[in-house]
C-alpha positions in Angstrom: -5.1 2.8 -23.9 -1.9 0.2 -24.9 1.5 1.0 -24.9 1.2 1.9 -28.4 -1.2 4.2 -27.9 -3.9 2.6 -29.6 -7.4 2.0 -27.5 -7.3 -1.9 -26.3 -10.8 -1.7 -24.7 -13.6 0.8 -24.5 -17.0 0.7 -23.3 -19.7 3.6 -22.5 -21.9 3.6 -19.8 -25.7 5.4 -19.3 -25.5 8.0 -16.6 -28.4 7.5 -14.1 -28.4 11.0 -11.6 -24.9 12.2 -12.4 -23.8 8.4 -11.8 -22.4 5.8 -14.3 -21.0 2.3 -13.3 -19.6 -0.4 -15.1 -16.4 -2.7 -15.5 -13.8 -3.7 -18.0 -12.7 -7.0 -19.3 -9.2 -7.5 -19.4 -8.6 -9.7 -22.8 -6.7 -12.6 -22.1 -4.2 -11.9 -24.8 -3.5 -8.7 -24.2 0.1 -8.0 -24.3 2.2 -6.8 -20.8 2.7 -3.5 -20.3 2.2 0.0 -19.3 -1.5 0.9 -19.6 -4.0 4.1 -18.8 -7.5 4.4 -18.0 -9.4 7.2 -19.2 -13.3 8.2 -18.3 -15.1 11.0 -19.6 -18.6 12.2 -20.5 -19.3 13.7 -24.3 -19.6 17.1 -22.7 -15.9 16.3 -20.8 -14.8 16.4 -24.8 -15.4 19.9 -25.5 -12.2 20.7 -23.1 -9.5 20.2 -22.6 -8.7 16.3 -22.2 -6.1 16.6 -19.2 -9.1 17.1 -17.2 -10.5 13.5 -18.1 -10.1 11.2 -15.5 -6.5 9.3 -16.0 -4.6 6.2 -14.2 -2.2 4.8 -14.8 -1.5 0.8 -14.1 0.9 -1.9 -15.3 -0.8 -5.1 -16.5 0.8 -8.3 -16.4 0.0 -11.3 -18.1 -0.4 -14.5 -15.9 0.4 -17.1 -19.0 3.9 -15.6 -18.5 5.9 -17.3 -16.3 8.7 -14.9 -16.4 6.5 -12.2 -15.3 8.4 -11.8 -11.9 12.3 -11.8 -12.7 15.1 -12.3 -10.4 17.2 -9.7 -9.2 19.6 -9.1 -12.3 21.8 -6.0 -13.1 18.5 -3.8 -13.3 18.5 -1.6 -10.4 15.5 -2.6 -7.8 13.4 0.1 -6.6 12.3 -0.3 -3.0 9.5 1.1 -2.0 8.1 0.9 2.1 4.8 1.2 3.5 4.4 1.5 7.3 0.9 0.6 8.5 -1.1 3.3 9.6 1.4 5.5 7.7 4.3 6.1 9.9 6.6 4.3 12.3 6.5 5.5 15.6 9.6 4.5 18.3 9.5 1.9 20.9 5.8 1.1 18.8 6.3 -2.5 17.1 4.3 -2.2 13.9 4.2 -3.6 10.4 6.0 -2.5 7.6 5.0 -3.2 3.6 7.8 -3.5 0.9 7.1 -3.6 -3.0 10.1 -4.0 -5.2 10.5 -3.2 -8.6 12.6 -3.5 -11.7 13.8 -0.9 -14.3 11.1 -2.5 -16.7 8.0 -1.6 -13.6 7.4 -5.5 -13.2 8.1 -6.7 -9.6 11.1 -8.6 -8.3 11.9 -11.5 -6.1 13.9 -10.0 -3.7 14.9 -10.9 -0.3 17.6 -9.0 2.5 18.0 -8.0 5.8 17.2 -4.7 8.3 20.0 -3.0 10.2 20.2 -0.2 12.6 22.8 2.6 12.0 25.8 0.7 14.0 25.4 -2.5 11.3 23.3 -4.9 13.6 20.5 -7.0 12.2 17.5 -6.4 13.4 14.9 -8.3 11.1 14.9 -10.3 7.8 12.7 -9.9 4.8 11.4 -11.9 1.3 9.1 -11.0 -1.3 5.7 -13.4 -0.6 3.8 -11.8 -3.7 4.8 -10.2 -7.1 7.4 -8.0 -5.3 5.2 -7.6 -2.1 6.4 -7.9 1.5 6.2 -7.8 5.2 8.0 -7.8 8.5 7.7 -6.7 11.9 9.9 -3.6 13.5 9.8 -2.0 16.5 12.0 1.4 15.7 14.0 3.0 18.8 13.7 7.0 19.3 16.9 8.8 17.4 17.8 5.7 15.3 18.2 4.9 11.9 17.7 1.6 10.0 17.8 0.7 6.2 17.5 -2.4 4.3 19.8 -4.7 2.6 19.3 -6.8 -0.3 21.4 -10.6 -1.0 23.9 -8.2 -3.7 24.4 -5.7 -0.7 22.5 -2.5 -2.2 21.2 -0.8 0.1 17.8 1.4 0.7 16.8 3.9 3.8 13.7 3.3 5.4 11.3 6.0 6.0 11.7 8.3 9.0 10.5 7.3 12.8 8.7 9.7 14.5 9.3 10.3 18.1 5.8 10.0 19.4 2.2 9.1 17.5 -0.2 6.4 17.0 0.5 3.1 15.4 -2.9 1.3 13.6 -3.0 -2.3 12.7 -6.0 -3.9 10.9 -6.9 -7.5 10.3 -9.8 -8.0 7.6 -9.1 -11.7 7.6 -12.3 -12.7 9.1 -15.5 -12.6 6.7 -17.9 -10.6 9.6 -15.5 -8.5 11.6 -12.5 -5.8 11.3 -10.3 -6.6 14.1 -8.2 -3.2 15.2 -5.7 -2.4 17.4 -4.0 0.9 18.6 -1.0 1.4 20.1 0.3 5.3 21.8 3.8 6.8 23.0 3.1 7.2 26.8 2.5 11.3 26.3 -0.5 10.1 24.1 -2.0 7.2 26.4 -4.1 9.8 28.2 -5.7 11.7 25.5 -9.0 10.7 23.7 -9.2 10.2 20.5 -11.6 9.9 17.3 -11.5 6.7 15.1 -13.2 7.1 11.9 -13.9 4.2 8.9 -15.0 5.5 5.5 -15.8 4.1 2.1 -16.4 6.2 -0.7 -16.8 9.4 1.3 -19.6 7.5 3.3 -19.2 7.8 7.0 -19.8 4.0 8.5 -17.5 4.0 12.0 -17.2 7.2 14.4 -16.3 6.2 17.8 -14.6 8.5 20.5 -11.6 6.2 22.8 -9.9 6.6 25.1 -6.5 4.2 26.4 -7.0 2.7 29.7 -3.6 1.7 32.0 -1.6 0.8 29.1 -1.0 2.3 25.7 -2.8 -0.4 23.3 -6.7 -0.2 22.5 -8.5 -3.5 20.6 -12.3 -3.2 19.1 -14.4 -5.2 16.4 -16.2 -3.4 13.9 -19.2 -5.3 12.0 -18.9 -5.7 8.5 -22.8 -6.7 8.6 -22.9 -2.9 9.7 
């Protein structure tokens, strides 16, 4: 469904054992802007439709070249991801960025991280349509926000004092490379790590850390 609320592509699928799969063609000339996905069954109909499936997305159209804007006076919404969802102190881990414009289409953006006494402790750029890393290691009881080129500035999410810290690489085409890092209480408790799909169970593995507090293992993809 289009901005104008108009239907821009449907499609219906047989049902096979409660299950239905299928894809949809984005047409090349479709105009930019904010879209939503419905799915439902005929029998879904005879309710009420804010039970049908809904999501919404933001398509962009690649033939524009003005699709990702430069910072302007819009204001830029900053968004951070740490990996494995939290930052943990004195744990160096990987922290996501995504910024976005009043209109919803990403910026080019690029800035600077500093504790709470003004130091700079890492820099940061957008690689992709908004999207961004860098590397932090968090200290226990501080506080840090970025800085963008025109000086706004954005918090960055809380650290926690003690946890785990998970980092993937999925660069390889046969293997899932993982490692684990732990605050020293942790290090000597074991632990469960699980991989799921689709609510499929395909990795269960109990661990445990050995002298120091980082754990490495493979998983097959063949598996």
């Amino acid at each position: 469904i289009g901005p104008n609320g108009k239907i821009a592509v449907s499609q219906t699928h047989d049902l096979v054992n409660g299950k239905g799969s299928g894809a949809l063609q984005i047409p090349k000339n479709l105009p930019e802007g904010s879209y939503q996905v419905q799915a439902y069954t005929q029998w879904m109909r005879n309710f009420d439709p804010a039970f049908f499936f809904a999501e919404n997305l933001h398509i962009l159209n690649a033939q524009n070249k003005q699709a990702v804007l430069p910072t302007g006076e819009d204001k830029i919404d900053l968004q951070f991801f740490s990996e494995g969802g939290h930052m943990v102190a004195d744990i160096s881990g990987k922290v996501s960025f995504k910024a976005i414009g009043t209109d919803g289409l990403p910026r080019i953006v690029s800035g600077k991280i500093l504790n709470s006494k003004g130091v700079v402790i890492a820099t940061f750029k957008t690689f992709d349509r908004g999207s961004g890393f860098f590397q932090l290691t968090p200290k226990k009881g501080e506080s840090y926000f970025a800085e963008l080129d025109d000086g706004t500035r954005y918090q960055l999410p809380e650290i926690l004092d003690k946890g785990y810290v998970v980092t993937v690489n999925n660069r390889s085409q046969n293997r899932i490379k993982v490692s684990i890092r732990a605050s020293k209480s942790l290090k000597e408790r074991p632990f469960y790590i699980l991989g799921h799909m689709r609510q499929r169970n395909y990795f269960h593995r109990k661990f445990k850390f050995d002298s120091n507090q980082m754990l490495k293992f493979e998983i097959s993809k063949g598996d």
